[in-house]
C-alpha positions as CSV (number, residue, x, y, z in Angstrom):
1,X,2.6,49.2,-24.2
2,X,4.7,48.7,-20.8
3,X,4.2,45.7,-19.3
4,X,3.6,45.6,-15.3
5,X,4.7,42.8,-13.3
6,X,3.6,42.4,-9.9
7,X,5.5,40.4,-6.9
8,X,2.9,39.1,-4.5
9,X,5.0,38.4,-1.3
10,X,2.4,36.3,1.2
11,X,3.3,37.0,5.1
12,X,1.1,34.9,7.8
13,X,1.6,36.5,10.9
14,X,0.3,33.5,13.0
15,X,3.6,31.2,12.4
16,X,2.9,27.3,13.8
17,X,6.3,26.3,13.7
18,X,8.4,29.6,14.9
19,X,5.8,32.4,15.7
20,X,6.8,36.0,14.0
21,X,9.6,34.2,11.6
22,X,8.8,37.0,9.3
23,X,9.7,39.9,11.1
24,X,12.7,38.1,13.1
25,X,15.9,39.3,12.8
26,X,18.2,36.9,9.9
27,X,22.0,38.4,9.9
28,X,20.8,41.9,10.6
29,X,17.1,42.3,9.2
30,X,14.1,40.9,9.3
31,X,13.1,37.9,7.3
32,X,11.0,39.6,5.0
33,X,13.3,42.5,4.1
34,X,15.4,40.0,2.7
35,X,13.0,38.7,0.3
36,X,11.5,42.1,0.0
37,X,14.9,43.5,-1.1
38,X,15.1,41.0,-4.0
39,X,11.9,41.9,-5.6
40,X,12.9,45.4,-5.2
41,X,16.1,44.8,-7.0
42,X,14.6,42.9,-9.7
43,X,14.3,45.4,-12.9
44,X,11.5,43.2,-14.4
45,X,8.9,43.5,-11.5
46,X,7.4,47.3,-11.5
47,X,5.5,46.4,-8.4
48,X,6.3,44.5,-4.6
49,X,3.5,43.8,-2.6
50,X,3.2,42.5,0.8
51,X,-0.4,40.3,1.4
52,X,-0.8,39.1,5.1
53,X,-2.9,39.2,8.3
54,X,-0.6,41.1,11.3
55,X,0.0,44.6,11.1
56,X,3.5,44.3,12.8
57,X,4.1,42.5,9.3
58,X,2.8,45.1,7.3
59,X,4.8,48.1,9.1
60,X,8.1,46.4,8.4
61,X,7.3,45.5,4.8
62,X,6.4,49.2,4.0
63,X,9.9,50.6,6.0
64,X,11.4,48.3,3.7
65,X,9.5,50.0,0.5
66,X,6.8,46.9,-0.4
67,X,3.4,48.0,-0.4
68,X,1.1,46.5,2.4
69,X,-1.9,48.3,1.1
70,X,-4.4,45.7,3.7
71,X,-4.4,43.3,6.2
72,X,-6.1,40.3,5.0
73,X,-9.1,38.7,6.8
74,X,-8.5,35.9,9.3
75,X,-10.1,33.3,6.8
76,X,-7.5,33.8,4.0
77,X,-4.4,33.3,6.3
78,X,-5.4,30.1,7.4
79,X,-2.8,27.2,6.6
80,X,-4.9,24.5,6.1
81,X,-7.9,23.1,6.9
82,X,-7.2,22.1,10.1
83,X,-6.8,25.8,11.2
């Protein structure tokens, strides 16, 4: 039996503290290929997935090879319950 092992990477696209912090650029790519590239190179985790509400998000986590398979609905990427 293989065992799968899934890496759920969460992306809010509505930032309150630096709007787009995902998707801007840290020494050459985007914040989220970094962490996108470390799940990739992990040989335990079979699967990198990208969960988050903007599709601008969602298009640089699939360039980067994570699967964005949805966008999720403006209720589950709240921050709090002050949203």
């Amino acid at each position: 039996m293989t065992r799968e092992i899934l890496a759920v990477i969460p992306a809010r696209g509505g930032s309150k503290g630096m709007p787009g912090k995902n998707i801007l650029p840290l020494a050459g790519k985007p914040l989220i290929g970094w962490t996108i590239e470390a799940s990739l190179a992990c040989p335990a985790i079979t699967r990198t997935l990208v969960t988050t509400d903007s599709q601008e998000i969602a298009d640089v986590a699939r360039q980067f090879g994570a699967e964005a398979p949805f966008l999720r609905p403006p209720l589950l990427s709240l921050s709090g319950p002050c949203d």
